[in-house]
GULUM-60197 format. One record per residue (C-alpha): x negated, y negated, z; residue in three letters. Coordinates in steps of 0.02 Angstrom, whole numbers, padded with zeros to 5 digits, always signed. Layout:
N
XYZALA...
//
This chain:
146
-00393-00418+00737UNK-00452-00330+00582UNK-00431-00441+00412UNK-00358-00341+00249UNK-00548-00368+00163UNK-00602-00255+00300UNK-00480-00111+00289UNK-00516-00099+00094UNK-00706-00099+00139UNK-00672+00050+00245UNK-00556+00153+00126UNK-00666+00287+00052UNK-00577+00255-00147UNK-00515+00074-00121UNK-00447+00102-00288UNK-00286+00024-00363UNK-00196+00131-00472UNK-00071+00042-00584UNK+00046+00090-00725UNK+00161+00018-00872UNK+00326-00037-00868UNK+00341+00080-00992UNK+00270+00239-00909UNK+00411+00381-00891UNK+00425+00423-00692UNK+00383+00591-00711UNK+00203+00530-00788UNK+00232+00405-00620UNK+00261+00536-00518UNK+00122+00665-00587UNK-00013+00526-00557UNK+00078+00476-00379UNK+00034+00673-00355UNK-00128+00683-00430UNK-00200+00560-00328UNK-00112+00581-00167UNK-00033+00419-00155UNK+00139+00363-00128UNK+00139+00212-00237UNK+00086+00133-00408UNK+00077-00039-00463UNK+00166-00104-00615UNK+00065-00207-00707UNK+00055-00294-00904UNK-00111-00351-00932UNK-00157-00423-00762UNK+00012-00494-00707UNK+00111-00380-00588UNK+00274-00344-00633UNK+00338-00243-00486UNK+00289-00078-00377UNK+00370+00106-00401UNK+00337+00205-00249UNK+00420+00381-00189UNK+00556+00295-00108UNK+00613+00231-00283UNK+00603+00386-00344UNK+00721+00448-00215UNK+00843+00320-00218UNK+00853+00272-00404UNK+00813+00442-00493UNK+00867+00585-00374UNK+01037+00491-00311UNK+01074+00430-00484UNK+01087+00599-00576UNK+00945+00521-00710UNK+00798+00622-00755UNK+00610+00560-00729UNK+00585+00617-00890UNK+00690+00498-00969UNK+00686+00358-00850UNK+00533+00227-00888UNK+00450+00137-00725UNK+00544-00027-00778UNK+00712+00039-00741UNK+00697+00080-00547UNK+00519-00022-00473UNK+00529-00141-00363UNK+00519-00317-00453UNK+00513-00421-00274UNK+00339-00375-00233UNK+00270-00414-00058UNK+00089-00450-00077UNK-00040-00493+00060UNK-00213-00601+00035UNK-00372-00522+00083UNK-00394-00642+00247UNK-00238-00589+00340UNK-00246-00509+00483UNK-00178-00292+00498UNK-00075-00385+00626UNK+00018-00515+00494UNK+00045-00346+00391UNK+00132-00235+00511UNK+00227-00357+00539UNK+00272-00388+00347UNK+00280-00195+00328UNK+00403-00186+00488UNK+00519-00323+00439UNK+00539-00276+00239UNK+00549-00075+00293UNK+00384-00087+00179UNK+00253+00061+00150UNK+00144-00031+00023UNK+00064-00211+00026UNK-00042-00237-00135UNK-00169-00356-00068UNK-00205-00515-00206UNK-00351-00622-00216UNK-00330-00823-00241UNK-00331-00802-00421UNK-00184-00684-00394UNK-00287-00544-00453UNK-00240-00365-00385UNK-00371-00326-00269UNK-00323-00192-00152UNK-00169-00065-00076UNK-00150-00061+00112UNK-00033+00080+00156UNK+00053+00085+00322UNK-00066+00240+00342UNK-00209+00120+00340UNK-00145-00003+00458UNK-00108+00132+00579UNK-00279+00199+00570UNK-00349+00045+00594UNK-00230-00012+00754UNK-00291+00174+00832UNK-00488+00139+00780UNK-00469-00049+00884UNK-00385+00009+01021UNK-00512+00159+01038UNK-00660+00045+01056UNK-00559-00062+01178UNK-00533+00086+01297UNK-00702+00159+01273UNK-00773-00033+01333UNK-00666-00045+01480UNK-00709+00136+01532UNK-00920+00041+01514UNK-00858-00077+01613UNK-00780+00035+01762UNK-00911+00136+01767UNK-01048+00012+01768UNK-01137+00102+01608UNK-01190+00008+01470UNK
//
């Protein structure tokens, strides 16, 4: 099993990207864009307030009849933020992600200090990557090459 430290050593930008409480969505949703990600931390100094992803969006803009323009980040994130510490396992966080209907685990040091994003993306990747070098050992093994 693959730990979280290892999946953010093998994302090419490992890169958190965080906003204000106070950031309108559409700025949210222009950086969401920008970088190709589907979620942004909330953050005041180094404390983590809550998570705004695309699904927020949806549900608490779109649905609503209020504007992005005029909506700031602290009136639809997330406030109950799942987090995950860089020893678990992709294992422990599919199964977080599966349970809460999650698409985001910010990953947090012991010092509660944001560290890392693991995306269901990532986990997926990482599942497919294991079980690739499992088949191509056992196909070693049948055929008696090493």
């Amino acid at each position: 099993m693959t730990s979280v430290a290892k999946i953010l050593q093998s994302k090419p930008d490992a890169t958190v990207h965080t906003i204000a409480p106070t950031t309108s969505v559409y700025e949210a949703l222009q950086l969401m864009a920008d970088k190709g990600i589907g979620a942004l931390m909330v953050t005041e100094g180094d404390a983590i307030v809550g998570i705004f992803t695309e699904r927020d969006y949806a549900r608490k803009i779109a649905l609503l009849g209020r504007t992005s323009a005029a909506t700031l980040a602290r009136d639809v994130m997330t406030t109950a933020v799942r987090f995950v510490r860089p020893e678990q396992t992709s294992e422990q966080c599919m199964q977080i992600m599966s349970t809460g209907r999650l698409r985001h685990l910010p990953v947090v040091d012991g010092n509660d200090r944001l560290v890392g994003m693991i995306s269901i993306g990532d986990l997926v990747k990482d599942i497919i990557s294991e079980q690739k070098f499992i088949i191509e050992q056992l196909e070693q093994y049948i055929t008696g090459s090493h």
